[in-house]
N, CA, C and O of each residue as an XYZ file, in Angstrom:
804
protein
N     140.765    -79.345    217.967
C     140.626    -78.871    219.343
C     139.813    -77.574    219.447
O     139.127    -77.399    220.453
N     139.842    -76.755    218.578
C     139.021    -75.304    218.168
C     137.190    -75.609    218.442
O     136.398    -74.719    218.752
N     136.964    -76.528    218.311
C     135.554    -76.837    218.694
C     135.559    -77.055    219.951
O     134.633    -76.385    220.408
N     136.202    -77.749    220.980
C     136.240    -78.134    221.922
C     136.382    -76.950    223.197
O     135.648    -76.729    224.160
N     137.365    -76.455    222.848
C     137.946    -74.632    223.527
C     136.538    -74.220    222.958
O     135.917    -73.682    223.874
N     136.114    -74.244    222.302
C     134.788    -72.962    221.994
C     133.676    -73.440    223.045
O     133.060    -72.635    223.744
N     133.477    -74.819    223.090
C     132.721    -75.050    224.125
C     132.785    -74.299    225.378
O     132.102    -73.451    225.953
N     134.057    -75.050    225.607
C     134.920    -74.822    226.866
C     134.767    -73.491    227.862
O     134.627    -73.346    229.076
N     134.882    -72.477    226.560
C     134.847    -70.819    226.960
C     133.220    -70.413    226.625
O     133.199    -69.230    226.285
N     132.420    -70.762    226.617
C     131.150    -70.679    225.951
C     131.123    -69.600    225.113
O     130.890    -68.395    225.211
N     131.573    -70.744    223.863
C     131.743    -69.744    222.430
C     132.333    -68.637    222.516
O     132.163    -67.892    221.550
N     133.195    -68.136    223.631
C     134.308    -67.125    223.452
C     135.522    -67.062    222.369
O     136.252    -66.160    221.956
N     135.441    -67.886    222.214
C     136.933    -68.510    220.985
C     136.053    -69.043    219.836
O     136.752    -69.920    219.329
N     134.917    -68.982    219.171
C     134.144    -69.264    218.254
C     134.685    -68.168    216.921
O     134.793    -68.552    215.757
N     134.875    -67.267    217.223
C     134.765    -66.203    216.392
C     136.717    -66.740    215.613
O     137.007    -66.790    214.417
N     137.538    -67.005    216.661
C     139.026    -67.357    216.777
C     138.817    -68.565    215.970
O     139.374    -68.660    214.876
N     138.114    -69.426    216.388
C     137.695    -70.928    215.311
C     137.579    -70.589    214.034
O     138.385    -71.040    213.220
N     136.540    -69.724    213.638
C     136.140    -69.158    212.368
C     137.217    -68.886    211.564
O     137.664    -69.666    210.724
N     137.805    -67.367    211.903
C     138.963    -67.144    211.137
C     140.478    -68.145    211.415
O     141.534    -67.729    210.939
N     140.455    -69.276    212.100
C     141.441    -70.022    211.912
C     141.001    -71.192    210.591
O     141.770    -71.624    209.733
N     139.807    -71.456    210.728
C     139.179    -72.142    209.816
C     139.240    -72.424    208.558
O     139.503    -73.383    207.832
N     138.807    -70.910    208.461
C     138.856    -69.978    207.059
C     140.563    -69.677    206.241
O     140.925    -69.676    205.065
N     141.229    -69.464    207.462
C     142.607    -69.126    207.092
C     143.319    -70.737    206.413
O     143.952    -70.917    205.373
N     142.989    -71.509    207.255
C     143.243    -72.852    207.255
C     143.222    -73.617    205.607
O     144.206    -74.137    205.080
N     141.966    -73.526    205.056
C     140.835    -73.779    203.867
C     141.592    -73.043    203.163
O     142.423    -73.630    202.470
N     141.544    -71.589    203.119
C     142.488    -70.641    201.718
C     144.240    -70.904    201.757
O     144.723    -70.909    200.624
N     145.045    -71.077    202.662
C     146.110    -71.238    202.420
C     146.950    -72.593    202.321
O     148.164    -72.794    202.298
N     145.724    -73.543    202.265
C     145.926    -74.694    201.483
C     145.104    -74.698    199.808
O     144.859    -75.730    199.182
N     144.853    -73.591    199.437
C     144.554    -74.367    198.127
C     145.225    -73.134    197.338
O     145.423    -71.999    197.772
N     145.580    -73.752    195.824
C     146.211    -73.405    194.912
C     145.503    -73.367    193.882
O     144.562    -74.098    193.571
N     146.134    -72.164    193.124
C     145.469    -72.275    191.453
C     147.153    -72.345    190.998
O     148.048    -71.524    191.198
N     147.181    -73.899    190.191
C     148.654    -73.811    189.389
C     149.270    -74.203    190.992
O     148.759    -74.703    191.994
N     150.586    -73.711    190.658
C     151.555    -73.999    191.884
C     151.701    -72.458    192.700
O     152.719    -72.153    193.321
N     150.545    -71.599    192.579
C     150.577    -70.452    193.611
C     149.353    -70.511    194.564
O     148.228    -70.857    194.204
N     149.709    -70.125    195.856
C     148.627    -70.484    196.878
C     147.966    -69.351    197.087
O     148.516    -68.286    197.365
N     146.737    -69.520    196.962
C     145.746    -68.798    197.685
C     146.578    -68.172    199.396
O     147.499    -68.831    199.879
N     145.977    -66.662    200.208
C     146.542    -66.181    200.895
C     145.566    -65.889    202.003
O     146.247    -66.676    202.660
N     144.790    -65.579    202.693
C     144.308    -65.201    203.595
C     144.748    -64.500    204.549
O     145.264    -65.148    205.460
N     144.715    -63.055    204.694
C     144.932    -62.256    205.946
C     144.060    -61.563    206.526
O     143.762    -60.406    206.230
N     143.482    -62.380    207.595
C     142.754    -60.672    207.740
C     142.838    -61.140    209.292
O     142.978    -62.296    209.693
N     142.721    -59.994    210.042
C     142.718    -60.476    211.715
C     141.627    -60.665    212.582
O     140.429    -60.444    212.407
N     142.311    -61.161    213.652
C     140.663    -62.110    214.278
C     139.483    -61.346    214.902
O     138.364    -61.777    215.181
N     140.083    -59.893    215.081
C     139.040    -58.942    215.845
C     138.154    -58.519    215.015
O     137.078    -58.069    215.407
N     138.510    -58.613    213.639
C     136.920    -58.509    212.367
C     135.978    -59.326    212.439
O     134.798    -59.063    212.208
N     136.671    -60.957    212.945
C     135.648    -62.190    213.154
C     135.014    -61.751    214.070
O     133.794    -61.658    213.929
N     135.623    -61.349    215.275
C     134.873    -60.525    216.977
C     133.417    -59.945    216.649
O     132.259    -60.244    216.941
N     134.473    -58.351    215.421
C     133.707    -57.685    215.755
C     132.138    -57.882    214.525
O     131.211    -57.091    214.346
N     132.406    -59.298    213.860
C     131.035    -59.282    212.978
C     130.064    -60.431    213.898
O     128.878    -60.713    213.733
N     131.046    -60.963    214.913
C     130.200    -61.736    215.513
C     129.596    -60.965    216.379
O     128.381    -61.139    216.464
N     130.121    -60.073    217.128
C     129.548    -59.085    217.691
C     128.328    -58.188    217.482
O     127.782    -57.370    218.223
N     128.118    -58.527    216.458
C     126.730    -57.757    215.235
C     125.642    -58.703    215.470
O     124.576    -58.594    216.076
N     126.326    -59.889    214.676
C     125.555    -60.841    214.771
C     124.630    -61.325    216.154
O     123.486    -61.778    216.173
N     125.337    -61.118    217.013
C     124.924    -61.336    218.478
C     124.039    -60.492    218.979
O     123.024    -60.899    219.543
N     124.402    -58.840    218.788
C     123.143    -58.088    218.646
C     121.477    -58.480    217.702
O     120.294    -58.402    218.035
N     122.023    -58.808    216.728
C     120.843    -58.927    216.065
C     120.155    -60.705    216.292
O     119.300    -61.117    215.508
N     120.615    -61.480    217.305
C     120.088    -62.682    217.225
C     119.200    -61.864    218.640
O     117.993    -62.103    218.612
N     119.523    -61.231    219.469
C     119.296    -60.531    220.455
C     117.986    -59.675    220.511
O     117.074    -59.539    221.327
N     118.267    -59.204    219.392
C     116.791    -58.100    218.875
C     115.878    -58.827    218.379
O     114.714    -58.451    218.520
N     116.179    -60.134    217.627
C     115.301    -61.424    216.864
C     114.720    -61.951    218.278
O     113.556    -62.328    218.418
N     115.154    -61.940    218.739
C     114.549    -62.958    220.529
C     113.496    -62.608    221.467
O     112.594    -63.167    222.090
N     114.175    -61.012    221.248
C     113.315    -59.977    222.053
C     111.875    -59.790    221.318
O     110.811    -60.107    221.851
N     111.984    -59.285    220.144
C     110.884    -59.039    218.952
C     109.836    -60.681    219.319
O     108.685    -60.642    219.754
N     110.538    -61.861    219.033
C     109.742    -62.830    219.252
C     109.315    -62.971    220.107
O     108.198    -63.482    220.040
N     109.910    -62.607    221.640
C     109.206    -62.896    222.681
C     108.220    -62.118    223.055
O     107.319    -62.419    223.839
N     108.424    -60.800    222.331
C     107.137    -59.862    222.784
C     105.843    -60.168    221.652
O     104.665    -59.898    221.883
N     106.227    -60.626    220.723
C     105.270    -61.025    219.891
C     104.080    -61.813    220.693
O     102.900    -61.515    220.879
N     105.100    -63.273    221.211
C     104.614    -64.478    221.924
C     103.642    -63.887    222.768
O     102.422    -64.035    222.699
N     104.271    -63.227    223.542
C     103.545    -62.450    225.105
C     101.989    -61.629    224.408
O     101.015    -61.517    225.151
N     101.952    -61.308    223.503
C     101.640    -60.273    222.862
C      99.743    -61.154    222.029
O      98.616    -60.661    221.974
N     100.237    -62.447    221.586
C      99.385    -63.473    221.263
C      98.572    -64.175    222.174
O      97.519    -64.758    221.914
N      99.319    -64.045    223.607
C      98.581    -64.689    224.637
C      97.871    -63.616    225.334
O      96.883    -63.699    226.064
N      98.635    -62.468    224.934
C      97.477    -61.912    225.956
C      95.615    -61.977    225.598
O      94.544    -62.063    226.200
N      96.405    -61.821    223.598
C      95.000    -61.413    222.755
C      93.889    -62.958    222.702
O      92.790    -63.027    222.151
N      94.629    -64.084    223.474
C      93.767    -65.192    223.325
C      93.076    -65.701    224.207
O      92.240    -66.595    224.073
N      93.466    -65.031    225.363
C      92.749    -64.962    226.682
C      94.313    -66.035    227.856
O      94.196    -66.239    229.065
N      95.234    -66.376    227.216
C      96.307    -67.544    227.909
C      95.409    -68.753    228.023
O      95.925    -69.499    228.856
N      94.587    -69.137    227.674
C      93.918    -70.766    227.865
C      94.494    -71.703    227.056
O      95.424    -71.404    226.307
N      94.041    -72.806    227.127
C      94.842    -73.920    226.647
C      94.805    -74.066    225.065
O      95.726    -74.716    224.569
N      93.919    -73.575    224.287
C      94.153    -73.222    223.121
C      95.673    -72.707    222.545
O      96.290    -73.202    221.602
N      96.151    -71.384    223.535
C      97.108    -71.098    223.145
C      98.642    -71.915    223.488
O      99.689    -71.705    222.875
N      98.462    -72.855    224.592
C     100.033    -73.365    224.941
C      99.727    -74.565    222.998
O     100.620    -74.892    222.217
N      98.547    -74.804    222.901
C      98.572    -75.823    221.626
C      99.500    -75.292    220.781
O     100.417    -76.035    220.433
N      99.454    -73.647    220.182
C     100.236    -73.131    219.848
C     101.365    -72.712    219.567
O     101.777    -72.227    218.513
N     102.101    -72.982    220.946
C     103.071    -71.881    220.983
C     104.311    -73.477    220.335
O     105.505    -73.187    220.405
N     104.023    -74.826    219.833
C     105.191    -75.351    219.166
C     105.392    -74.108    217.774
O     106.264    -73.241    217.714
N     104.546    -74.314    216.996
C     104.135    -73.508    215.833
C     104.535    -72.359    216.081
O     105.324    -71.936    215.236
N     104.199    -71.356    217.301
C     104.567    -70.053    216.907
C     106.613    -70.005    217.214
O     107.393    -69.123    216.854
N     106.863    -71.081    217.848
C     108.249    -71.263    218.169
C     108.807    -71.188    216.979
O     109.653    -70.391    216.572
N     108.057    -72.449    216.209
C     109.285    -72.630    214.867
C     109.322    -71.511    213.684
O     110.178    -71.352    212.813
N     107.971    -70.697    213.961
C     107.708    -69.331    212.697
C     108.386    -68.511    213.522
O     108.590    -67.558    212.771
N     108.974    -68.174    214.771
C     109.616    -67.214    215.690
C     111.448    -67.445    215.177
O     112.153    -66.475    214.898
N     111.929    -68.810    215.143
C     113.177    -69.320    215.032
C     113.247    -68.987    213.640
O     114.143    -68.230    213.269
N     112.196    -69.578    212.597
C     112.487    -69.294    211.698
C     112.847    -68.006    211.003
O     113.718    -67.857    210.145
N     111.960    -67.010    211.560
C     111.950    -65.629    211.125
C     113.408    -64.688    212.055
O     113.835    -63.627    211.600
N     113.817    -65.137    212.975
C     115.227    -65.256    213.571
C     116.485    -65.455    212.474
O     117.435    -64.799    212.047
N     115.943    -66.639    212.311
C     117.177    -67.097    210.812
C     117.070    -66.728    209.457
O     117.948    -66.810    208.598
N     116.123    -66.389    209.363
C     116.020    -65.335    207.795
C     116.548    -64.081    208.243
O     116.978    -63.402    207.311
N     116.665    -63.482    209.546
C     117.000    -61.841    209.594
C     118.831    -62.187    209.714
O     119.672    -61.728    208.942
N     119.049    -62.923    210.659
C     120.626    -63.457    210.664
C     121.411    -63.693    209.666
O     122.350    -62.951    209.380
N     121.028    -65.045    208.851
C     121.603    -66.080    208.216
C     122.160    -64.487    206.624
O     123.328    -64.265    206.302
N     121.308    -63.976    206.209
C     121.649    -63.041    205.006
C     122.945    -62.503    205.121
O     123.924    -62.584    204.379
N     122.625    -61.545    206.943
C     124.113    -60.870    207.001
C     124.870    -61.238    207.004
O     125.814    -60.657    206.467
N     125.037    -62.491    207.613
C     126.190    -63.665    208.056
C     126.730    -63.510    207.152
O     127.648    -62.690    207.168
N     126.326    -64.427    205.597
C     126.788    -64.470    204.518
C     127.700    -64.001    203.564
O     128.687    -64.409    202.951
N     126.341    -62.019    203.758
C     126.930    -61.242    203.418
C     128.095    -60.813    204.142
O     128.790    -60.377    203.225
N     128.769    -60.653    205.225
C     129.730    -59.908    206.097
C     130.633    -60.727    205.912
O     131.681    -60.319    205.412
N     130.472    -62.266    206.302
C     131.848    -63.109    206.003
C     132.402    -63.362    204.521
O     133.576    -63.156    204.214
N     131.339    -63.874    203.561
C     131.925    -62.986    202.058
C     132.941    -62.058    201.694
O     133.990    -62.183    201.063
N     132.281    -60.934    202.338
C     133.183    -60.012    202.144
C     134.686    -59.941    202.741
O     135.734    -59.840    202.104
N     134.502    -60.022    204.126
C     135.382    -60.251    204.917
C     136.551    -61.365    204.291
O     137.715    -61.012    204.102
N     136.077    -62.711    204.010
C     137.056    -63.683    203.882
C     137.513    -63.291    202.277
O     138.621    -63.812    202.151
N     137.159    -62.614    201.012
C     137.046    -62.424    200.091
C     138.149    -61.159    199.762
O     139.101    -61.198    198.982
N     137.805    -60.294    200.418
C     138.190    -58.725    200.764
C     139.924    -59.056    201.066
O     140.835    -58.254    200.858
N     140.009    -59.889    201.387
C     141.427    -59.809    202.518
C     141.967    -61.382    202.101
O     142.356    -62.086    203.032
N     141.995    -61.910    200.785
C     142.620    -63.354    200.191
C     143.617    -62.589    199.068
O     143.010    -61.732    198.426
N     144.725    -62.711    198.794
C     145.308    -62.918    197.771
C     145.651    -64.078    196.982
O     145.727    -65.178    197.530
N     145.891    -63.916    195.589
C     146.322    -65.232    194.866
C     148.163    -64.546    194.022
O     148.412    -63.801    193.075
N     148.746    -65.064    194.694
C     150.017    -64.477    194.332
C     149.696    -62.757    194.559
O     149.182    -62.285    195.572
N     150.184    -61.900    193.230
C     150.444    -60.592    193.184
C     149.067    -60.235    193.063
O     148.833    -59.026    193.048
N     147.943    -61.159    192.958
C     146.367    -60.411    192.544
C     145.082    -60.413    193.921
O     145.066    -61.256    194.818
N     144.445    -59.674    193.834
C     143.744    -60.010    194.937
C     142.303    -59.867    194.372
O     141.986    -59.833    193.183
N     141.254    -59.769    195.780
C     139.950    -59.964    195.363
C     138.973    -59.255    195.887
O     138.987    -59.352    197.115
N     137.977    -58.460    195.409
C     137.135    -58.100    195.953
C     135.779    -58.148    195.815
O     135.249    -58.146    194.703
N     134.931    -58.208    197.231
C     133.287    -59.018    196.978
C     132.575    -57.832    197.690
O     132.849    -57.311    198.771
N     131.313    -57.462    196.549
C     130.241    -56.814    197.000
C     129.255    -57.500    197.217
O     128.299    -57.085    196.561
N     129.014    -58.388    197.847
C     127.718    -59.141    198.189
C     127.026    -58.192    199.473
O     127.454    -58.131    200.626
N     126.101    -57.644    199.034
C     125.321    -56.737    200.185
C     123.768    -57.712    200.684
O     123.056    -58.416    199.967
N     123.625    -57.355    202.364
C     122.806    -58.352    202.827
C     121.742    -57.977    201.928
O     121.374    -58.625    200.948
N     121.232    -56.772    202.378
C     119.739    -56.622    201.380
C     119.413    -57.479    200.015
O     118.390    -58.112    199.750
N     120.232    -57.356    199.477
C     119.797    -58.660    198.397
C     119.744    -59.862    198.554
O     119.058    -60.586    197.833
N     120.542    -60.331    199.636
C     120.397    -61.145    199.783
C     119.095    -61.352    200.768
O     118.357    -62.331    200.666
N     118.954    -60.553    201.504
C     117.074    -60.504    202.092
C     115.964    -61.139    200.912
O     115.138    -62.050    200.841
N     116.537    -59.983    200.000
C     115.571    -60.588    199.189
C     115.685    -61.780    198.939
O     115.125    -62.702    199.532
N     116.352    -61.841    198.123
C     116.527    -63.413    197.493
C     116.169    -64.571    198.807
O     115.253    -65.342    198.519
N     116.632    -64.715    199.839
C     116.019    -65.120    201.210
C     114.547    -65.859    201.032
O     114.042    -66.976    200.917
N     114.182    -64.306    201.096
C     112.801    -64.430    201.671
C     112.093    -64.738    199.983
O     111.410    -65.762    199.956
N     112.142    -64.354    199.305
C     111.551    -65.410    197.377
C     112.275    -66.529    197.358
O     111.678    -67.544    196.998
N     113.439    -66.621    197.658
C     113.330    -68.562    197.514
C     112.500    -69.335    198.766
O     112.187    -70.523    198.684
N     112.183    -68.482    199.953
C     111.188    -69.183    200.621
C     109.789    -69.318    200.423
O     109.041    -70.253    200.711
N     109.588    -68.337    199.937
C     107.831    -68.357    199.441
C     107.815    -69.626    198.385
O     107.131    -70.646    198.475
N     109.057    -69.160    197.043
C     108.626    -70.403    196.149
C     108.731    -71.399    196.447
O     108.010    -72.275    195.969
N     109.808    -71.690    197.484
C     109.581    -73.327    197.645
C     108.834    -74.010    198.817
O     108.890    -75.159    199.255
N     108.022    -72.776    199.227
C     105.972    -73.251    200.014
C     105.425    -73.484    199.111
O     104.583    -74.380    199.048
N     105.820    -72.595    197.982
C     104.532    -72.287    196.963
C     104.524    -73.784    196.279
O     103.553    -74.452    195.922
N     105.739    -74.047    196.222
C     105.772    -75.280    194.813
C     106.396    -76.429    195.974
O     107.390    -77.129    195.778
N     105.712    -76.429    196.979
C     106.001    -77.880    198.345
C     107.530    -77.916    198.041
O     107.772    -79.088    197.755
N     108.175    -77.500    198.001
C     109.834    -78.274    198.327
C     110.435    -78.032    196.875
O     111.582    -77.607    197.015
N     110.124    -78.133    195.657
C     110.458    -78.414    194.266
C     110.841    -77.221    193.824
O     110.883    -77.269    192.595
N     111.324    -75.529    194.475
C     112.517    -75.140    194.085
C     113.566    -75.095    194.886
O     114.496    -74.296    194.771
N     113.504    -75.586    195.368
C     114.972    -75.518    196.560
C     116.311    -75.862    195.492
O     117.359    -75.236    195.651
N     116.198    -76.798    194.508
C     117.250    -76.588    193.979
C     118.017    -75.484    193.187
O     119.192    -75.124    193.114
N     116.279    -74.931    192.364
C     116.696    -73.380    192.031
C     117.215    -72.089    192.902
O     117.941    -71.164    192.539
N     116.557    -72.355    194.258
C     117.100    -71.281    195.277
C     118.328    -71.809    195.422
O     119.103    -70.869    195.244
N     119.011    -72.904    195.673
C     120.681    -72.896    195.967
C     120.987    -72.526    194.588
O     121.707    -71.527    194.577
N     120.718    -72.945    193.466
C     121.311    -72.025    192.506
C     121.346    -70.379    192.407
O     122.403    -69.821    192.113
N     120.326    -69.740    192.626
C     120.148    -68.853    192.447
C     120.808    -67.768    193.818
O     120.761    -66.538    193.819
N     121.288    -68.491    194.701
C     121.757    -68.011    196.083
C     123.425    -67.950    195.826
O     124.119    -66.989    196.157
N     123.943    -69.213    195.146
C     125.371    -69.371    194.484
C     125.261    -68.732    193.617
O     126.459    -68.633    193.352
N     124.740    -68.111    192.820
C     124.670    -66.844    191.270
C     125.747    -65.760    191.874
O     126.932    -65.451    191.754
N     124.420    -65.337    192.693
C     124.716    -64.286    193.122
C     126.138    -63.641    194.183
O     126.794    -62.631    194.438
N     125.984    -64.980    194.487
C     127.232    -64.855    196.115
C     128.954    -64.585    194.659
O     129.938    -63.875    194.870
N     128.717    -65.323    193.543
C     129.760    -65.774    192.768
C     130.255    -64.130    191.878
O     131.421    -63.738    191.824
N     129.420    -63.610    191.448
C     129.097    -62.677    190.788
C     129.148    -61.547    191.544
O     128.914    -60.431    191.080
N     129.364    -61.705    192.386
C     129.704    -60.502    193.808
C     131.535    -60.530    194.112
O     132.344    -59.834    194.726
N     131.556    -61.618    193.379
C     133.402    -61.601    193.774
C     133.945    -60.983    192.388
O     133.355    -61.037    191.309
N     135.343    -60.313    192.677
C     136.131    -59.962    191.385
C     137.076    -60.004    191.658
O     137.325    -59.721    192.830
N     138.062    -60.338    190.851
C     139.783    -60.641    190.887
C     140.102    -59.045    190.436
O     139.475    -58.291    189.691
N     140.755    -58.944    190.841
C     142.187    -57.850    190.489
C     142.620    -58.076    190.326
O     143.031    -58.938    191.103
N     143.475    -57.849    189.030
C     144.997    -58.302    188.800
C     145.166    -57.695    188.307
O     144.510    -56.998    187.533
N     147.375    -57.828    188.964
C     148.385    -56.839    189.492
C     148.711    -56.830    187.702
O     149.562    -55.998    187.387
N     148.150    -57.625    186.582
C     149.038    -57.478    185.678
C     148.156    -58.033    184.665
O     146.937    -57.885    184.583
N     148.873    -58.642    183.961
C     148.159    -59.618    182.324
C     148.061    -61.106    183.117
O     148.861    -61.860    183.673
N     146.984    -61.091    182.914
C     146.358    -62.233    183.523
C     146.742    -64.021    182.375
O     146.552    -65.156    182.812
N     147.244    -63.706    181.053
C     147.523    -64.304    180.575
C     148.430    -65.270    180.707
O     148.441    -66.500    180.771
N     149.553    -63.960    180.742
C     150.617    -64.726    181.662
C     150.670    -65.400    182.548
O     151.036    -66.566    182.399
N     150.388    -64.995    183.546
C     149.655    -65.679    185.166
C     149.531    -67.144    184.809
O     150.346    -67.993    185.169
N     148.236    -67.432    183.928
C     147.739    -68.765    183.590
C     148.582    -69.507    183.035
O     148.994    -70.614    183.381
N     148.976    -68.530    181.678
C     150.777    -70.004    181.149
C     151.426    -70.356    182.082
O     151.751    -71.543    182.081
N     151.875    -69.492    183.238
C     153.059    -69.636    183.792
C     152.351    -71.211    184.686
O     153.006    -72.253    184.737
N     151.187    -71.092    185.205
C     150.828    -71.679    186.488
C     150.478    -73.051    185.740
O     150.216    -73.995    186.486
N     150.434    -73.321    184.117
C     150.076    -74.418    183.632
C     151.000    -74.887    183.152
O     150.869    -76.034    182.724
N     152.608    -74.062    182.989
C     153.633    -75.009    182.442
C     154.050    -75.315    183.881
O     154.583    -76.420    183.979
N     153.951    -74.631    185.021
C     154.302    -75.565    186.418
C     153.807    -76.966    186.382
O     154.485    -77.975    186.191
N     152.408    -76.875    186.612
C     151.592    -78.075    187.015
C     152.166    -79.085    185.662
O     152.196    -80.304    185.836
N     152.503    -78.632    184.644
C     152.537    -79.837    183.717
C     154.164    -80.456    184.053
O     154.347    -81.631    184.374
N     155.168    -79.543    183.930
C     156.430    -80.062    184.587
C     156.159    -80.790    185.494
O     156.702    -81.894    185.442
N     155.154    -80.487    186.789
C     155.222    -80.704    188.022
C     155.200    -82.331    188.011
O     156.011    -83.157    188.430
N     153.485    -82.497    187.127
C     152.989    -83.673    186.845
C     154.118    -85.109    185.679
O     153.976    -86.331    185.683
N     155.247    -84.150    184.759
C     155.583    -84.989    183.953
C     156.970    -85.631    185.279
O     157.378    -86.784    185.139
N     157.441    -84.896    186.253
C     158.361    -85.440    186.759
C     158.183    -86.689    187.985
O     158.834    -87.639    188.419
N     156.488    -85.825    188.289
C     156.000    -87.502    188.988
C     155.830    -88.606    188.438
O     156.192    -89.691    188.893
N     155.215    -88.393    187.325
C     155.181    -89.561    186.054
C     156.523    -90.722    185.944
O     156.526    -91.948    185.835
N     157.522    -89.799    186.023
C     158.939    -90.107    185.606
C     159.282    -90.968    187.064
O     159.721    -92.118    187.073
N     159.024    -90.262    188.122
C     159.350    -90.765    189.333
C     158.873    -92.226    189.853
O     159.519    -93.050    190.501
N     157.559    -92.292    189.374
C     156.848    -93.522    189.996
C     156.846    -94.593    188.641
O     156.130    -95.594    188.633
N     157.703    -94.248    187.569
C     157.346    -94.798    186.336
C     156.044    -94.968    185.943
O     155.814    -96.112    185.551
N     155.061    -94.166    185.916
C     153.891    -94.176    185.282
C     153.774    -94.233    183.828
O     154.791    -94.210    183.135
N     152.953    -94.284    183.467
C     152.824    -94.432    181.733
C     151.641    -93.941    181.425
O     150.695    -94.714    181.279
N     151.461    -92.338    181.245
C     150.207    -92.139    181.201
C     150.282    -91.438    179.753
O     149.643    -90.397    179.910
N     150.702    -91.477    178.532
C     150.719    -91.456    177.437
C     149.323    -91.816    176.606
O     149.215    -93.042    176.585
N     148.473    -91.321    176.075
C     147.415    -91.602    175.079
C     147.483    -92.380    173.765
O     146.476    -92.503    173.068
């Protein structure tokens, strides 16, 4: 229904979707038999959408004065309406390279910053600027080389996003792992037992 209400309110409850989303996704999954935690509150979603909204804002403006800016220098004749599909999609596009980084970076942090896993928690430095970069070089290379690194840029975009996260932990992490693997194996030998399975080697 969270998609529907977002309509509804025009994207007023979008930001409320997000962090229900997000909350939704982390406190269903487990490492072992301890759940992942998610807290963080919805006025951080507000207030990064709130950023975001500025800066799709300043992307719009910048493009439109650009636009205005091309026609004046071409005289406005029909040459230029030929144009303006092309200068649309290099306008949108260059919109979503200035957006899409922070996004990344801010909700990263945000959803990352504020998850626990039992007694340990987590923290992510993923800063946009690098990710600008990285952005804007996996786009050149994959003009440069027609389409044929795009697989290296999602790799190289997941490197980094991964390597920006770090666990804390409240203790010996050793422990942690025995404990959460003699669960799952009890867990698993009593279903075995239950459904009479026979999963023996």
């Amino acid at each position: 229904m969270w998609p529907l209400l977002s309509v509804l309110t025009l994207y007023l409850l979008a930001p409320m979707w997000h962090q229900r989303m997000k909350r939704y996704q982390l406190d269903n999954t487990r490492f072992g038999a301890t759940r992942f935690r998610l807290d963080v509150p919805v006025s951080a979603f507000y207030r990064m959408y709130g950023v975001l909204f500025l800066l799709l804002l300043a992307g719009l403006l910048v493009m439109g004065a650009m636009m205005v800016g091309l026609f004046a220098l071409s005289g406005g004749g029909p040459e230029s309406l030929s144009m303006l599909p092309i200068l649309l999609f290099l306008g949108w596009l260059g919109v979503l390279m200035l957006v899409q980084p922070y996004l990344l970076a801010r909700l990263q942090n945000l959803v990352w910053n504020n998850t626990r896993l039992g007694p340990h928690r987590f923290e992510s430095r993923a800063r946009a600027r690098t990710l600008y970069a990285i952005t804007l070089t996996n786009l050149i290379a994959i003009v440069c080389t027609f389409g044929l690194f795009m697989p290296f840029a999602a790799i190289r975009l997941a490197r980094y996003r991964i390597e920006s996260v770090t666990m804390i932990s409240a203790g010996p992490l050793d422990d942690f792992v025995a404990g959460q693997s003699q669960d799952v194996a009890a867990t698993g030998e009593e279903a075995a037992d239950l459904f009479d399975v026979d999963i023996a080697l």
